[in-house]
C-alpha positions as CSV (number, residue, x, y, z in Angstrom):
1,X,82.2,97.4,79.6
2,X,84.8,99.4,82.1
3,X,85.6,101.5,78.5
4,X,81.9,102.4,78.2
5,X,81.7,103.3,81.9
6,X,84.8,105.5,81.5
7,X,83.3,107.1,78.3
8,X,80.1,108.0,79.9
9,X,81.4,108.8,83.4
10,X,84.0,111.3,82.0
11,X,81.3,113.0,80.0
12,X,78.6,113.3,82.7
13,X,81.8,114.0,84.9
14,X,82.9,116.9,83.5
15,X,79.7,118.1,82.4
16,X,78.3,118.4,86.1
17,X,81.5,120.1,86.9
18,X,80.7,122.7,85.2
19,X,76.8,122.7,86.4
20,X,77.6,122.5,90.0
21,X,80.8,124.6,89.7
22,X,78.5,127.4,87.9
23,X,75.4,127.2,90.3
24,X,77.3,126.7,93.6
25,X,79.8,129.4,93.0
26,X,83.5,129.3,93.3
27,X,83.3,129.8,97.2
28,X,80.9,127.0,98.1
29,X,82.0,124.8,95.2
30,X,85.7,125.3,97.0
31,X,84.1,124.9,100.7
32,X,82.6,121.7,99.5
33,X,85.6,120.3,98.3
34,X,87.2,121.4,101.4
35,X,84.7,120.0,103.8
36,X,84.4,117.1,102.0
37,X,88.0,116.5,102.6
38,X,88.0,116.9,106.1
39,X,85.6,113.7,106.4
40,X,88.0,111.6,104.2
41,X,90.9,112.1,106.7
42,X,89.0,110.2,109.1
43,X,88.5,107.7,107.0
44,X,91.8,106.8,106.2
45,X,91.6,103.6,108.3
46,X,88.6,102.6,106.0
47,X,91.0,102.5,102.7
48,X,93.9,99.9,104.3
49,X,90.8,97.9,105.5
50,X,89.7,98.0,101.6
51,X,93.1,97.0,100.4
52,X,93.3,94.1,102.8
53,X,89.9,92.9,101.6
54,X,90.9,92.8,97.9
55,X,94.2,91.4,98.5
56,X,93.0,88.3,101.0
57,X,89.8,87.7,98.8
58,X,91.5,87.5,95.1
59,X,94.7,85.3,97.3
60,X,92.0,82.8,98.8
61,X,90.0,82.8,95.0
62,X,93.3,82.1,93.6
63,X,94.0,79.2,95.5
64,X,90.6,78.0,95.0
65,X,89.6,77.7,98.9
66,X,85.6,78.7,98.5
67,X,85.1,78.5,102.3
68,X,88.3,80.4,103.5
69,X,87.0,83.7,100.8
70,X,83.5,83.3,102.8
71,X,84.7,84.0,105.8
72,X,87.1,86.7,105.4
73,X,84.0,88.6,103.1
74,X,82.4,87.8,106.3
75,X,84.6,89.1,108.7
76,X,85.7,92.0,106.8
77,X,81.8,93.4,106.6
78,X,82.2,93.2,110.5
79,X,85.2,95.1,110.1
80,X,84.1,97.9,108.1
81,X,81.0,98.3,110.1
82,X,83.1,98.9,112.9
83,X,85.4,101.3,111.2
84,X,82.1,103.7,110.2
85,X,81.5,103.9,113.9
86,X,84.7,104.9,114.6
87,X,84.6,107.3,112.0
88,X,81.3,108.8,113.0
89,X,83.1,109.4,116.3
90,X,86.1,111.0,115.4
91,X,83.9,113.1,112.6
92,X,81.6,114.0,115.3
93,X,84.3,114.9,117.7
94,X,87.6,116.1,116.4
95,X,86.1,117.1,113.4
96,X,83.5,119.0,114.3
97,X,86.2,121.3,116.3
98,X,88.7,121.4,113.2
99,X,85.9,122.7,111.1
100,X,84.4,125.6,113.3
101,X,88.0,126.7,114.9
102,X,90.3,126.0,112.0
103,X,89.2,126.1,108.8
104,X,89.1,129.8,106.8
105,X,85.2,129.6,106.0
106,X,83.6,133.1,105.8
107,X,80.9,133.5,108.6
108,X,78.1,133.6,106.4
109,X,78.6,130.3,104.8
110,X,79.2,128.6,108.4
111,X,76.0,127.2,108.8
112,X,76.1,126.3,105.4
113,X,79.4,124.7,105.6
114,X,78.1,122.2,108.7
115,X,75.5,121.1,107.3
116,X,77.4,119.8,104.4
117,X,79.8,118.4,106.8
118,X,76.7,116.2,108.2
119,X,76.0,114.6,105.2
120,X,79.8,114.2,103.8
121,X,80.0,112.1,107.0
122,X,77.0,109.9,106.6
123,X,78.0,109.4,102.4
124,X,81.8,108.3,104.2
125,X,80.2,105.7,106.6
126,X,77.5,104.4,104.0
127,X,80.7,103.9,101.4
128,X,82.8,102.5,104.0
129,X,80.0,99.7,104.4
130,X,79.5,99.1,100.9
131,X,83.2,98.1,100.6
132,X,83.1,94.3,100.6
133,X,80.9,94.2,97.8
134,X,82.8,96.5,95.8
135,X,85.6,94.3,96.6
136,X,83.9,91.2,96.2
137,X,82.6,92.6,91.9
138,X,86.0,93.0,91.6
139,X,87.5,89.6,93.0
140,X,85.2,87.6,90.7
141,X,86.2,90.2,87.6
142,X,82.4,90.6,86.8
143,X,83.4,94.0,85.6
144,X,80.1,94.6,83.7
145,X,78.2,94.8,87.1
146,X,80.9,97.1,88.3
147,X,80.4,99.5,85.0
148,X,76.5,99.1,85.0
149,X,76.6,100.4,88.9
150,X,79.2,102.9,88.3
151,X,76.9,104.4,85.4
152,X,74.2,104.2,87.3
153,X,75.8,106.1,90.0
154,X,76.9,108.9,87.9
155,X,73.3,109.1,86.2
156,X,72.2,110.4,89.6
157,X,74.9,112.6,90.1
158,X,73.7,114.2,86.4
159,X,70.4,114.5,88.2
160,X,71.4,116.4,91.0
161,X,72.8,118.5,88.8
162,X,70.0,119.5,86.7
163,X,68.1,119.9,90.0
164,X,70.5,122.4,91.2
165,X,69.3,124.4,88.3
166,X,65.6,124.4,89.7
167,X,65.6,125.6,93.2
168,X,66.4,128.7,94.6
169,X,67.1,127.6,98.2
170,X,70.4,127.4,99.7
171,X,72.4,124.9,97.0
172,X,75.1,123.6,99.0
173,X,73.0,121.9,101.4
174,X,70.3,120.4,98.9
175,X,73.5,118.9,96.8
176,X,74.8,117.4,100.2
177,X,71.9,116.0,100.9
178,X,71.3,114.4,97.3
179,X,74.2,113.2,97.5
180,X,73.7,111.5,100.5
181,X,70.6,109.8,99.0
182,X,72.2,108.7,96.1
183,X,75.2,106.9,98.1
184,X,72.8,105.2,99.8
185,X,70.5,104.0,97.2
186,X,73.7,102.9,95.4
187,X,75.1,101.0,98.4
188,X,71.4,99.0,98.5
189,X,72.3,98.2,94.9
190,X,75.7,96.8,95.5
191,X,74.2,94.1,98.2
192,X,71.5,93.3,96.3
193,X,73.6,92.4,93.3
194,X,76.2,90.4,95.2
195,X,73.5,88.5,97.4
196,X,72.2,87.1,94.1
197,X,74.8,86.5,92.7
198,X,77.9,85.6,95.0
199,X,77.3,82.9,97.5
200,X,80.6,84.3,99.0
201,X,78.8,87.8,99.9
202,X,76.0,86.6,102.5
203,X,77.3,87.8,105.5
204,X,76.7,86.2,109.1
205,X,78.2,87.3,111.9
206,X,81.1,85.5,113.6
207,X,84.2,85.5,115.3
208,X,87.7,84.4,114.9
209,X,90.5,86.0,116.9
210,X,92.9,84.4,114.3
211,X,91.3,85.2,111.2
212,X,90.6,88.9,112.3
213,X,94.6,89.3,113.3
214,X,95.6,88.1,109.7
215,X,93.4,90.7,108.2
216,X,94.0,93.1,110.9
217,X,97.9,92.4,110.6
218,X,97.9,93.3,107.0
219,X,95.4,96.0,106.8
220,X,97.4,97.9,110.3
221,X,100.5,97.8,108.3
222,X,98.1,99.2,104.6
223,X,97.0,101.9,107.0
224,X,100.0,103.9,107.0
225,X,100.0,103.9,103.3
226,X,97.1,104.8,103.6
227,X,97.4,107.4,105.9
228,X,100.0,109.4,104.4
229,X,98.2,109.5,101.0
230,X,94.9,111.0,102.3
231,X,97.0,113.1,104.8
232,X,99.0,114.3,102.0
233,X,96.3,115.2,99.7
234,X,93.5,116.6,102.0
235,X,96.6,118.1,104.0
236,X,97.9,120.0,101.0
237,X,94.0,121.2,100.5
238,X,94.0,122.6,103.9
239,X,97.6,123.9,103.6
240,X,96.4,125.9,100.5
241,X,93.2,127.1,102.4
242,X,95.3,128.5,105.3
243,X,97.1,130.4,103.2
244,X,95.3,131.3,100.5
245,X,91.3,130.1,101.0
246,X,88.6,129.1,99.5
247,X,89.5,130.2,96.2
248,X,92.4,127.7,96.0
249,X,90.5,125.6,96.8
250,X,88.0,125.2,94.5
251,X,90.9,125.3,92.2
252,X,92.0,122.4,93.4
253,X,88.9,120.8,93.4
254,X,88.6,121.9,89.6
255,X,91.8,120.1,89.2
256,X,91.1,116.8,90.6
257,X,87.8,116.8,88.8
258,X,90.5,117.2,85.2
259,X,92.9,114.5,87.0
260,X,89.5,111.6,87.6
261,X,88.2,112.1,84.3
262,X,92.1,111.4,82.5
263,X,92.8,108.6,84.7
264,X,89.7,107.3,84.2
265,X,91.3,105.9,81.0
266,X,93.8,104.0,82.7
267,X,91.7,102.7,86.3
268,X,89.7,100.7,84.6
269,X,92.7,98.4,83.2
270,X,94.4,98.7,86.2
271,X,91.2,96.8,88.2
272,X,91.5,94.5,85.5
273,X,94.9,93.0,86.1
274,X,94.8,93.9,89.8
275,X,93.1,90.7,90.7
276,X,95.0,88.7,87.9
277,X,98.5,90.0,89.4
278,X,97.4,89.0,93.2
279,X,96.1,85.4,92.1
280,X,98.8,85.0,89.6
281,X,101.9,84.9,92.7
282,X,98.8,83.1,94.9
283,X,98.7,80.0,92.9
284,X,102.7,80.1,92.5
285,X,102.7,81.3,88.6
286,X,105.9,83.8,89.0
287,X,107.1,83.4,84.8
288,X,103.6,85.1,84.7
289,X,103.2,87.1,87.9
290,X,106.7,89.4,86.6
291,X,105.2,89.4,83.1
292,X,102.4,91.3,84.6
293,X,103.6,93.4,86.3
294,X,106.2,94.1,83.0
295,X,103.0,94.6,80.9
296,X,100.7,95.9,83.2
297,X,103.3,98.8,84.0
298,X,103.9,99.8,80.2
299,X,100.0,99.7,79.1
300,X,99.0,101.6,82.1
301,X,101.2,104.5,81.2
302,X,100.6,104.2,77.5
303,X,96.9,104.2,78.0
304,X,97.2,107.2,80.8
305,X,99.8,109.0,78.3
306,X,97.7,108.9,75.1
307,X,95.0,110.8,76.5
308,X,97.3,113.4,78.9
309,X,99.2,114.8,76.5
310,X,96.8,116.5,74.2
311,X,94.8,117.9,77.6
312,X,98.1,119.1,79.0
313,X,98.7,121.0,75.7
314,X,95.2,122.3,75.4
315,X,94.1,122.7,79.3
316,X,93.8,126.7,79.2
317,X,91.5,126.4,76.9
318,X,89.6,122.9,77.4
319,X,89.1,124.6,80.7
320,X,88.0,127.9,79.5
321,X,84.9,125.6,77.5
322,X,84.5,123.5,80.1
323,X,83.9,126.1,82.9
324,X,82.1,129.5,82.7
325,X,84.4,131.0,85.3
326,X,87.7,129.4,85.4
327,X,89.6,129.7,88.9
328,X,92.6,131.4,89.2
329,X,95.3,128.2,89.3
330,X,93.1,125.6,87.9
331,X,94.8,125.2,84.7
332,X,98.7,124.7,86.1
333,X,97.2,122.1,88.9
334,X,95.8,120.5,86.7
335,X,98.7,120.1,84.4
336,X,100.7,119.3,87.5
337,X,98.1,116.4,88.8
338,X,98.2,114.7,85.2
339,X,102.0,114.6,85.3
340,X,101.3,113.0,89.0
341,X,99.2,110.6,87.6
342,X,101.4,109.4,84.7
343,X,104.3,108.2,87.1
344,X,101.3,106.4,89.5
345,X,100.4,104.7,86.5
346,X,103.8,103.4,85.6
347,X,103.9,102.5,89.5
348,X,100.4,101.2,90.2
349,X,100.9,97.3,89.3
350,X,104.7,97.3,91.6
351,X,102.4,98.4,94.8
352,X,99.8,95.9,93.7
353,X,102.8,93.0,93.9
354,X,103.8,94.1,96.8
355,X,100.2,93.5,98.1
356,X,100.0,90.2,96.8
357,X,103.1,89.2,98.5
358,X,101.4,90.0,101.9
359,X,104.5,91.0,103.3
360,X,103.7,94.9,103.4
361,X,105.7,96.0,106.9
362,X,108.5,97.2,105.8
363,X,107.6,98.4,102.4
364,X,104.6,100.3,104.1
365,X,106.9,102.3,106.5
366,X,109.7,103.5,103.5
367,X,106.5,104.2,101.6
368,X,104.4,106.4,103.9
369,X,108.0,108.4,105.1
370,X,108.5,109.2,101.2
371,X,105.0,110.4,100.7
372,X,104.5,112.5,104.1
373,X,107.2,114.8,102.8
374,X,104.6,116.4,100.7
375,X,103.8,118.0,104.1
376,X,106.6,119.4,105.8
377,X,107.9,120.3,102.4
378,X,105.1,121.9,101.0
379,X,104.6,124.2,104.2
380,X,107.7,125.5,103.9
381,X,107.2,126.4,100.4
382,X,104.2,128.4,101.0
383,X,106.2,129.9,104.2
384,X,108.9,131.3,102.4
385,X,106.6,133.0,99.9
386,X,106.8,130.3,97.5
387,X,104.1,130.3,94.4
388,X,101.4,127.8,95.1
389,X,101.8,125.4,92.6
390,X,105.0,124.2,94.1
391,X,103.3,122.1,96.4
392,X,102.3,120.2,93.6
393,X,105.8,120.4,92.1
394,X,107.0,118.9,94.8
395,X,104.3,116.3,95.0
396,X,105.5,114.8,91.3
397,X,109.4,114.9,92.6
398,X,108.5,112.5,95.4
399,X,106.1,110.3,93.4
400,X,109.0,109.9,90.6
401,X,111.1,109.0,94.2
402,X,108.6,106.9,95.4
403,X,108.5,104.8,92.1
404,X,112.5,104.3,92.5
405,X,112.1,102.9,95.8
406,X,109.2,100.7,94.7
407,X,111.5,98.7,91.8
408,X,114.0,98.8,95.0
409,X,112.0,97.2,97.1
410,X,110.7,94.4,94.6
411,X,114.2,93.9,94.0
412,X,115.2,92.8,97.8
413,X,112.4,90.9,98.2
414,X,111.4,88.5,95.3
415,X,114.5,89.3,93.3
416,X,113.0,91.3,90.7
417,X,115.1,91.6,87.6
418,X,115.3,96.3,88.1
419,X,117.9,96.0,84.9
420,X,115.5,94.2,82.6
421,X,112.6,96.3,84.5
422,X,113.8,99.7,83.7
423,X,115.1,98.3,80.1
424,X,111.8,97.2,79.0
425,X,109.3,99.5,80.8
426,X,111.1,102.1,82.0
427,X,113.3,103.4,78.7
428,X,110.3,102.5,76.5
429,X,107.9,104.8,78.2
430,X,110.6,107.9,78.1
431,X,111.8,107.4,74.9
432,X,108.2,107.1,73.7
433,X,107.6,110.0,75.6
434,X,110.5,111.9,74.2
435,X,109.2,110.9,70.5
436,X,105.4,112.0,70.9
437,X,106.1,115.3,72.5
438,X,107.8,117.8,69.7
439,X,105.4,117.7,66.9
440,X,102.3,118.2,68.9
441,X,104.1,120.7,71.4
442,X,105.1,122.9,68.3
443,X,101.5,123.0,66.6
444,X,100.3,123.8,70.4
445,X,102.6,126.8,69.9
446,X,101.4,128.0,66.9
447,X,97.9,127.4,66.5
448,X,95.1,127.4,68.9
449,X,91.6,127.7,70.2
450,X,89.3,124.9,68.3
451,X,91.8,124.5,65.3
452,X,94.8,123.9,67.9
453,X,92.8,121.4,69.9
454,X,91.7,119.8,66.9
455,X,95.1,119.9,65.5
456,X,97.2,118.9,68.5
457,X,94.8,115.8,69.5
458,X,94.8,114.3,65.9
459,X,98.9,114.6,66.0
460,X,99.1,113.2,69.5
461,X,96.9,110.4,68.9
462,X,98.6,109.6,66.0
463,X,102.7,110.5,66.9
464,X,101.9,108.4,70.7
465,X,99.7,105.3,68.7
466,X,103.3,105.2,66.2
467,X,105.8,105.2,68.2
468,X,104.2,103.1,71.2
469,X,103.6,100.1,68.3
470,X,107.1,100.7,67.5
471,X,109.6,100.8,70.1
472,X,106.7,99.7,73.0
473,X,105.6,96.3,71.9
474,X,106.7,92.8,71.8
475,X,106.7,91.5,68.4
476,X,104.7,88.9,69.2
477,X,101.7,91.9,70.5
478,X,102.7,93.6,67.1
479,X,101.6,90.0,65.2
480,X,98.0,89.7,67.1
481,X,97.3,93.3,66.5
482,X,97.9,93.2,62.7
483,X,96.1,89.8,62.4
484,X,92.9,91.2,64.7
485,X,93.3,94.2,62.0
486,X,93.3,91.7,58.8
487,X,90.4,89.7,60.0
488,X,88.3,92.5,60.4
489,X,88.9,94.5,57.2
490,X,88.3,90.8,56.2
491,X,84.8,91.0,57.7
């Protein structure tokens, strides 16, 4: 079911792109995306809160304690309500000021721009509330009602779309607005679902000083992890505006539209084994907590990898048939975003067992000081003249950093085997990397619009699916995927 929600929601994804891209224009398209991501900086508290949630709700399922997981669903909803207050306030307040003094919005789009603002912050708080249950879909792994919502969520975003194409009033502000309406109709959905269906998610007010310092503890220490990656990527977005505007922009936002689409692929395996990984050192299984994570890590990249490298060979083009007016940038960010995303993948499942072991101080504050150097370093880049895609060169150096430090910090704290790590996950990905590239690369090189697509997807497909059932499985994954083969060619 998450394969057919990423199917569909990559289609209608990129299809609305290009609708809303075309009927907004680059300059409101790009002040949306920048507005947008002035609201998310507030609501960086919001997203350790959402981590803390998952993490104590799969722990308490995995140690089968029914009434402990009610409680903290319980407690967390009074959390999160309290957190879109105090996002409301900060939005309404230090926001507010940011986006009339500071931002590079042209005057006649001002008015525009606010009331776009309005709604972004409303869509934050309703999402911020619908967290729990989100949380609590995932928890129980009912990932059908996760996929059937998610569709049904980007249905109405198709909508909107089409409707942008029937008006003639300003466009900006009705797609704001529609948005708004459709995050909360969504977020009605979500309880609806989980009051039928999970005891756990009937929420009554209480309070327990104890309980809300354990979540609290954990969730203040996510926060700066959480912090520094929405400071780092709405702070590189303003960074580019400053010196550059708009225009970047909405390149930007072109590119992250090419980065959710890809990854796509690989998020909906990695909310599959999120909760098995957290209940998996919960219950006190480590043989199959480390072989998790060993799997988890190589599948995620392989499944991220076989569909990046035919859209990093083709993205001029893909691009150029995706959008009627392709911004000026949008193709290398987006190159630079997939490569990005290919070393998260291979990291995603070591920050998800450090999570699970609850102890998240230490590894928060190496974490966050890695990632913040996005900042400094990209300001000086773009001070000293430097091309704008560097920012997002430098953004892949650290991540690749970042993933080093990771295996590191596994390593000091529940002696995880690094040699055996980077033996088994770490050389299979790069040599399987090193093996898929040439052939593809070369025909890239040689041939292209349609027949180069055409020609360098079928290769890829082919030269990654080869090599990663050669060198990057077990023999014993080799066996069950030959005898799944035989029995249906049997059928």
């Amino acid at each position: 079911m998450l394969y057919v929600r990423m199917l569909l929601i990559m289609a209608v994804t990129l299809y609305t792109s290009r609708i809303v891209l075309d009927k907004l224009g680059v300059e409101d398209f790009g002040i949306y995306n920048l507005v947008a991501g002035i609201v998310v900086l507030f609501s960086f508290v919001n997203n350790a809160m959402a981590t803390a949630t998952q993490r104590f709700l799969n722990f308490e399922l995995g140690k089968k304690n029914l009434h402990e997981v009610k409680r903290i669903f319980s407690m967390s909803m009074t959390a999160h309500i309290s957190i879109s207050l105090l996002v409301l306030f900060l939005a309404e307040t230090i926001g507010v000021w940011f986006l009339l003094s500071e931002m590079n919005i042209p005057n006649n789009r001002m008015e525009a721009a606010v009331w776009c603002y309005q709604f972004s912050i409303l869509i934050a708080c309703v999402q911020i509330i619908r967290v729990p249950y989100n949380s609590c879909i995932i928890a129980y792994e009912r990932m059908s009602f996760y996929a059937y919502l998610s569709i049904l969520e980007v249905g109405f975003n198709l909508l909107i779309a089409f409707l942008l194409t029937m008006t003639n009033c300003d466009r900006l502000i009705l797609y704001s607005f529609l948005m708004f309406i459709v995050a909360v109709f969504i977020s009605g959905v979500y309880k609806i679902v989980c009051n039928r269906y999970f005891v756990i998610s009937k929420y009554t007010f209480f309070w327990d000083y104890a309980l809300y310092k354990k979540i609290i503890s954990f969730s203040g220490w996510s926060l700066l992890g959480s912090t520094a990656n929405v400071g780092v990527q709405q702070g590189l977005n303003i960074l580019l505006n400053i010196f550059y505007g708009v225009t970047l922009n909405a390149a930007m936002g072109i590119a992250n539209q090419v980065s959710r689409a890809v990854y796509n692929f690989v998020s909906n395996f990695q909310i599959a084994f999120n909760p098995q990984i957290i209940k998996s050192y919960a219950s006190g299984d480590y043989v199959y907590f480390e072989r998790l994570i060993f799997k988890a890590s190589r599948y995620s990249y392989f499944l991220l990898f076989l569909v990046s490298l035919p859209v990093l060979l083709n993205s001029e083009f893909l691009l150029s048939v995706w959008l009627k007016d392709v911004p000026e940038y949008a193709v290398t960010f987006s190159q630079l975003i997939i490569c990005f995303l290919l070393i998260d993948a291979l990291s995603a499942p070591l920050w998800i067992s450090a999570q699970a072991m609850g102890r998240i101080r230490n590894y928060q504050l190496l974490m966050s000081g890695i990632i913040l150097l996005n900042l400094p370093l990209g300001y000086i880049a773009l001070n000293l003249g430097m091309r704008p895609e560097m920012v997002l060169v430098i953004r892949v150096i650290i991540n690749f950093l970042a993933w080093i430090f990771r295996v590191l910090y596994l390593r000091s704290s529940i002696s995880f085997p690094v040699r055996k790590y980077l033996k088994e996950v770490f050389l299979v990905v790069l040599v399987i990397t090193v093996i898929s590239i040439p052939l593809p690369f070369w025909i890239s090189l040689v041939y292209s619009s349609w027949k180069g697509l055409i020609m360098t997807t079928v290769f890829s497909v082919l030269t990654t699916i080869f090599a990663i059932f050669l060198i990057g499985l077990e023999k014993n994954e080799k066996t069950y995927i030959m005898n799944f083969i035989q029995s249906k060619l049997k059928k």
